[in-house]
C-alpha positions as CSV (number, residue, x, y, z in Angstrom):
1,X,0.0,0.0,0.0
2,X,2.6,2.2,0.9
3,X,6.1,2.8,-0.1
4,X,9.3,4.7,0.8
5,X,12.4,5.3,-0.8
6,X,15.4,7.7,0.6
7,X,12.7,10.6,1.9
8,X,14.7,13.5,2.7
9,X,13.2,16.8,4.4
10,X,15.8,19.5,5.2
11,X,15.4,23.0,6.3
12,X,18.2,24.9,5.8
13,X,20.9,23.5,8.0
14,X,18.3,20.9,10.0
15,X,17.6,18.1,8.5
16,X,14.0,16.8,9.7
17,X,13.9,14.0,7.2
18,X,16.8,11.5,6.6
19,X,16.9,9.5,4.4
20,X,13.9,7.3,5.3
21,X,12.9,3.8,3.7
22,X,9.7,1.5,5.2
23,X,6.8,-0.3,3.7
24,X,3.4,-0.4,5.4
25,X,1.6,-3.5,4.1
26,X,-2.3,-3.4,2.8
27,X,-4.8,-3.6,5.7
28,X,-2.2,-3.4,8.0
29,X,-2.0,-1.0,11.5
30,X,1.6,0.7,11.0
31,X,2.7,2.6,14.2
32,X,5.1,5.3,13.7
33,X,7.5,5.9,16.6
34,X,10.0,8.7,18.0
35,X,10.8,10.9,20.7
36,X,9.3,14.7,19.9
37,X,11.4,15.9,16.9
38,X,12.2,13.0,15.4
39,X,10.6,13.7,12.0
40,X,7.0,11.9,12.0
41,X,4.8,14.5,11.5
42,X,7.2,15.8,9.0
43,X,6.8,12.4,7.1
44,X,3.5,12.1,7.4
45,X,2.6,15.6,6.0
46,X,5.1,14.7,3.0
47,X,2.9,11.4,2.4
48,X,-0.8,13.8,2.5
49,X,0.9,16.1,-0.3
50,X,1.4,18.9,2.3
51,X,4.7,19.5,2.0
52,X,7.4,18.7,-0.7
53,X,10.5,16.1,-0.1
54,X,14.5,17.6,-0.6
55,X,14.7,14.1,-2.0
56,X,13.8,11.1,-2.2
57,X,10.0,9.6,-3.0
58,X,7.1,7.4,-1.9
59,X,4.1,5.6,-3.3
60,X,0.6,5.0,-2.6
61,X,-1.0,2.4,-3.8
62,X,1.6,2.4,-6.5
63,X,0.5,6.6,-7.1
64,X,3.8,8.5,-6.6
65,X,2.8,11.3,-4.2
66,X,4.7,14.2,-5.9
67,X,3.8,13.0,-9.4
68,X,0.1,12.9,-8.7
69,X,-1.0,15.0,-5.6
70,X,-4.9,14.7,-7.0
71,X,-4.9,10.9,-7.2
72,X,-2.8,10.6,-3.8
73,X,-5.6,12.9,-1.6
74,X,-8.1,10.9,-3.4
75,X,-6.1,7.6,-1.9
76,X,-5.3,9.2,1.5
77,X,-7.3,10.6,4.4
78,X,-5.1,12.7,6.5
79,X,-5.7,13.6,10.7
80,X,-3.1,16.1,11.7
81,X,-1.9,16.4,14.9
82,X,-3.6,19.9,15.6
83,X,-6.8,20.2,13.7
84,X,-9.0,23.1,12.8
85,X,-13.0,22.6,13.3
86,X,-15.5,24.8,12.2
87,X,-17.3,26.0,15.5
88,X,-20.2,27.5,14.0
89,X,-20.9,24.5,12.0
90,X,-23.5,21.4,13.3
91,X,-21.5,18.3,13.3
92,X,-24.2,17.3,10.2
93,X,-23.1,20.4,8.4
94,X,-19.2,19.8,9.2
95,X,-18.9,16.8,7.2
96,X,-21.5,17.2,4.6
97,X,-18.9,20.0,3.8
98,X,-15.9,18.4,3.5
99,X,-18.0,15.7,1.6
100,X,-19.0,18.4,-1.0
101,X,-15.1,19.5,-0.6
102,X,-14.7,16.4,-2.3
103,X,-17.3,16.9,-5.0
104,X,-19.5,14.1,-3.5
105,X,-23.6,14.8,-5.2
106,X,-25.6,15.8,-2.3
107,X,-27.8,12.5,-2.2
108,X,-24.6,10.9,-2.0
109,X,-23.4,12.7,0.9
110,X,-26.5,12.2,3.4
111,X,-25.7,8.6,2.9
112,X,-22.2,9.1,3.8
113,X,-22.4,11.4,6.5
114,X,-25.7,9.3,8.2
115,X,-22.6,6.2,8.1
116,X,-20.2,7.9,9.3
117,X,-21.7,9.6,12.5
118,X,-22.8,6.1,13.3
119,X,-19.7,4.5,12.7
120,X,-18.1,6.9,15.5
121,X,-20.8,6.8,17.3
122,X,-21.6,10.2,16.9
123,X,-25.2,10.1,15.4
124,X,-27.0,11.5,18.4
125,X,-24.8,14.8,18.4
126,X,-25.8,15.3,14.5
127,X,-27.6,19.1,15.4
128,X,-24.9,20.0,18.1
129,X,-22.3,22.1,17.8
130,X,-19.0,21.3,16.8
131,X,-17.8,23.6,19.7
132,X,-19.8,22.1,22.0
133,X,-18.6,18.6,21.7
134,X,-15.7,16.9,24.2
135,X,-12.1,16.8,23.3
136,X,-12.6,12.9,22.8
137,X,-15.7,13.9,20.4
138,X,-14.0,15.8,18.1
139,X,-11.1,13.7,17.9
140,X,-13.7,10.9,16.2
141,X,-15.3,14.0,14.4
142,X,-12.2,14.6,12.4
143,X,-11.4,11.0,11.8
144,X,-15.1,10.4,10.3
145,X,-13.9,14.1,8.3
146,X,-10.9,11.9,7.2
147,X,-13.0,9.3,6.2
148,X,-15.6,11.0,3.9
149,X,-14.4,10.3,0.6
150,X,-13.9,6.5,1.1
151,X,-9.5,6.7,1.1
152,X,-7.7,3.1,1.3
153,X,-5.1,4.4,3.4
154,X,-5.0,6.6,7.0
155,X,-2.5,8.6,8.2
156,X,-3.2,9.6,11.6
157,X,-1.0,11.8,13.6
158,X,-1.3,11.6,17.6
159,X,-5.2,10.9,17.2
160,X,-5.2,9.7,21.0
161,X,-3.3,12.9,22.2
162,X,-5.1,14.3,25.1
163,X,-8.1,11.6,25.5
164,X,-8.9,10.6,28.9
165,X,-8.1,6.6,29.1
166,X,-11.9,5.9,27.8
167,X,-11.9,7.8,25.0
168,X,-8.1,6.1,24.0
169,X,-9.9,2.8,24.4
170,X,-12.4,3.7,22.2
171,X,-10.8,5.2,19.3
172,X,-8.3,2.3,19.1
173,X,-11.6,0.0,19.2
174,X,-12.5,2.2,16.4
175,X,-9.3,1.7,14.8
176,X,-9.4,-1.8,14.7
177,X,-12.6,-1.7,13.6
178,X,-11.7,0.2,10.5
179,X,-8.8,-2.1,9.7
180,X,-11.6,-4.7,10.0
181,X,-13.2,-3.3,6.9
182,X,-9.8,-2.8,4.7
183,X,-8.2,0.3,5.5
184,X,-4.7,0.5,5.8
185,X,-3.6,3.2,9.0
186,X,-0.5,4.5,9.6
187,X,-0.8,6.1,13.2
188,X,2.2,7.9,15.2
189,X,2.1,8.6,18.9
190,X,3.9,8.3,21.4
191,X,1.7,6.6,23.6
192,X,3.5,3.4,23.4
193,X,1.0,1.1,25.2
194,X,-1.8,2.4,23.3
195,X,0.0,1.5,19.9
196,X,1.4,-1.9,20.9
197,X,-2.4,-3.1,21.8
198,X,-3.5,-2.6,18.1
199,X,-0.7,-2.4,15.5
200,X,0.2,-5.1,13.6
201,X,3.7,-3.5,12.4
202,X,5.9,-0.6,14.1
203,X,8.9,1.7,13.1
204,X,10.7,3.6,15.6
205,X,12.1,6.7,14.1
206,X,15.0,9.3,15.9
207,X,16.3,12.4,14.5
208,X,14.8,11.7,11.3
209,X,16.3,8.7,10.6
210,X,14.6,4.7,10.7
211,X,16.2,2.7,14.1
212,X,14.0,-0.4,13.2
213,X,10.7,-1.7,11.5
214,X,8.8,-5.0,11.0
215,X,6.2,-6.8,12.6
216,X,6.2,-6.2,16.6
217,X,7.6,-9.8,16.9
218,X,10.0,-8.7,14.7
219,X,11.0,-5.8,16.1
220,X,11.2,-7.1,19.4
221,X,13.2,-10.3,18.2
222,X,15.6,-7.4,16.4
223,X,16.6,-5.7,19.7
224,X,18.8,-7.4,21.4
225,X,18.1,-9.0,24.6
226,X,14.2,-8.8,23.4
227,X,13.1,-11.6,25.2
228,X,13.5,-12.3,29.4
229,X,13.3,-16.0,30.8
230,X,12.1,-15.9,34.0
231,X,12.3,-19.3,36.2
232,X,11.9,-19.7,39.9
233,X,13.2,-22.6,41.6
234,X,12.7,-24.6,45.2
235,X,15.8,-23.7,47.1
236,X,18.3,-24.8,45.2
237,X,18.9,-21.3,43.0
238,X,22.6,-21.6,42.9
239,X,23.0,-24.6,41.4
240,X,20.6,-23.7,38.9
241,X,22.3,-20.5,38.0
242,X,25.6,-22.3,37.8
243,X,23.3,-24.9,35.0
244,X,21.7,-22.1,33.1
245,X,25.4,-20.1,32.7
246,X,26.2,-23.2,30.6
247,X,22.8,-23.1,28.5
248,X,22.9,-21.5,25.3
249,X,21.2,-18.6,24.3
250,X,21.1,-17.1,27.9
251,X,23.3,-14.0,29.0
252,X,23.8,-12.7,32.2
253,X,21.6,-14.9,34.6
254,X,20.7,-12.7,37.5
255,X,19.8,-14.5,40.9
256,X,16.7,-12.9,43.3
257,X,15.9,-15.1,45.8
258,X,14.5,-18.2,43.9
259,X,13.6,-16.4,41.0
260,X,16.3,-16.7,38.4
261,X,16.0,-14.0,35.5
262,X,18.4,-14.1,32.0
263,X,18.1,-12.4,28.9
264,X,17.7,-15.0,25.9
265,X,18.8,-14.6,22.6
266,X,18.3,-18.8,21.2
267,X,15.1,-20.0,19.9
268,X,12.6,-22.5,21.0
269,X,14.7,-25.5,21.1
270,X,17.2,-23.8,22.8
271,X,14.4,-23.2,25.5
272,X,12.8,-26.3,25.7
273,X,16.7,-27.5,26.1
274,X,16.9,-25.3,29.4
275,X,14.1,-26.6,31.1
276,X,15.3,-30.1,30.1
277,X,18.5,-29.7,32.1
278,X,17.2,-28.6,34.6
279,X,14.8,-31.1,35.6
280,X,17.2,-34.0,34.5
281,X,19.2,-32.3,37.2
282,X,16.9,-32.4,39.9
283,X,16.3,-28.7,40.3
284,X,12.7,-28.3,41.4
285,X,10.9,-26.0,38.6
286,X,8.4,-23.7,40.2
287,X,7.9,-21.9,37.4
288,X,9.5,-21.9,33.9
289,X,8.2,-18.4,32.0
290,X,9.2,-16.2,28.9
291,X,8.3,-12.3,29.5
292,X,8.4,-10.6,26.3
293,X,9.8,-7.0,26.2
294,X,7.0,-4.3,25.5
295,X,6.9,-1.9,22.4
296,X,8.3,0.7,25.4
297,X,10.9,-1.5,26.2
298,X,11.6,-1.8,23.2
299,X,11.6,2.0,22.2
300,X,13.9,2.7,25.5
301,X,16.6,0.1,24.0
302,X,17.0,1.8,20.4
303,X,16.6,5.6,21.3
304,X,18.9,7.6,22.5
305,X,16.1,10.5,23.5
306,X,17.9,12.9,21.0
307,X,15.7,15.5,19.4
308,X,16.3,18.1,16.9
């Protein structure tokens, strides 16, 4: 669905941009990641056609997006990171506008719009007033806006910034509902829990450049130490720290009590081979566990914090 090659956005001296290469797959949840600075809503405003690349180039749906703005807005529904609304506009009125922003026939458009403010659960707010709806309200206002002329692909900039926890919740319910029907999202925050609960790939970004990207089992498998093995014995902990230093695939087995914890690099054989030894050497298991690192684990392993 989406494609970029070498992107490249400098200003002056800064260089926002660097030389940036990722896929997001079709009907795929992509989460962009990075400190503040890093560059993502500088990409992502380079993929809606709002500003132009120093270099480089990127595809939707196999439409290059400086070769054919038109076609790419057409493709693409864009939700910046600070929106403008319309206050003296009903939330009715609000999209039926940006549906006839799209040259979308009137008959046509009450379809849409009655869809849409259902969809977001917005239908009973129809004859309010866009001012006088909740932060969390307008939020799913301006993502049914970015929905109104049908695109394949979202690009959604910090669409959970300052929701309370419910209205997180629901918008990533929301989310996933949408990729449910087809679309393609590509979603930065950095909210890392909320991201790692719904996206199916992930790319952490710093100072404009790509640390790492894949699937979240990728990525996680691509940092090192990824994955902690977590195994509490009966008693006997330091002869089954002396055992596991022998194991492959383990590094640095740490002793707390009975709970012995290691970081483990080998793969399933090599774990099954661990527990094995163990229990052909009489330690008594309590519990034999893999914790997975989280998408902020993760994130606090490959950046540095460095902003520009």
């Amino acid at each position: 669905m989406l494609v970029v090659e070498g992107l490249t956005k400098k200003y002056g001296k800064l260089t926002a941009v660097d030389n940036l290469s990722f896929t997001v797959k079709e009907e795929s949840i992509f989460g962009f990641v990075g400190p503040n600075g890093a560059g993502k809503t500088t990409t992502m405003k380079i993929l809606a056609t709002l500003l132009a690349p120093t270099s480089g180039r990127a595809w939707i749906a196999g439409e290059e997006v400086t070769g054919n703005p038109g076609r790419v807005r057409q493709l693409t529904g864009y939700m910046p990171d600070f929106f403008g609304v319309y206050d003296d506009l009903k939330v009715g009125e609000y999209l039926d506008f940006y549906g006839a922003s799209y040259g979308i026939p009137a008959g046509r458009r009450k379809r849409i719009v009655n869809d849409l403010l259902e969809l977001v659960d917005l239908a009973h707010k129809r004859e309010d007033y866009v001012d006088s709806l909740s932060r969390g309200m307008k939020q799913r206002l301006c993502l049914a806006r970015s929905l109104v002329h049908d695109p394949a692909l979202l690009i959604l900039d910090e669409p959970a910034s300052g929701l309370d926890p419910r209205a997180r919740f629901e918008m990533r319910e929301l989310l996933k509902e949408l990729q449910a029907m087809g679309k393609t999202i590509i979603i930065s925050s950095h909210i890392l829990p909320e991201l790692a609960g719904m996206c199916t790939h992930v790319g952490i970004i710093e100072a404009g450049r790509l640390v790492v990207s894949g699937t979240v089992e990728e990525v996680t498998h691509q940092v090192r130490a990824g994955r902690m093995l977590e195994i509490r014995v009966l008693d006997r902990a330091v002869e089954a720290e002396a055992l596991l230093k022998t194991q492959c695939g383990l590094i640095e087995v740490k002793v707390n009590g009975d709970l012995l914890e290691a970081p483990f690099t080998g793969d399933d054989v090599n774990l099954s081979n661990i527990l094995t030894t163990l229990v052909g050497a009489g330690i008594p298991v309590v519990s034999f566990s893999e914790s997975k690192s989280n998408l902020e684990d993760i994130f606090m392993q490959v950046t540095k914090g460095v902003v520009q």
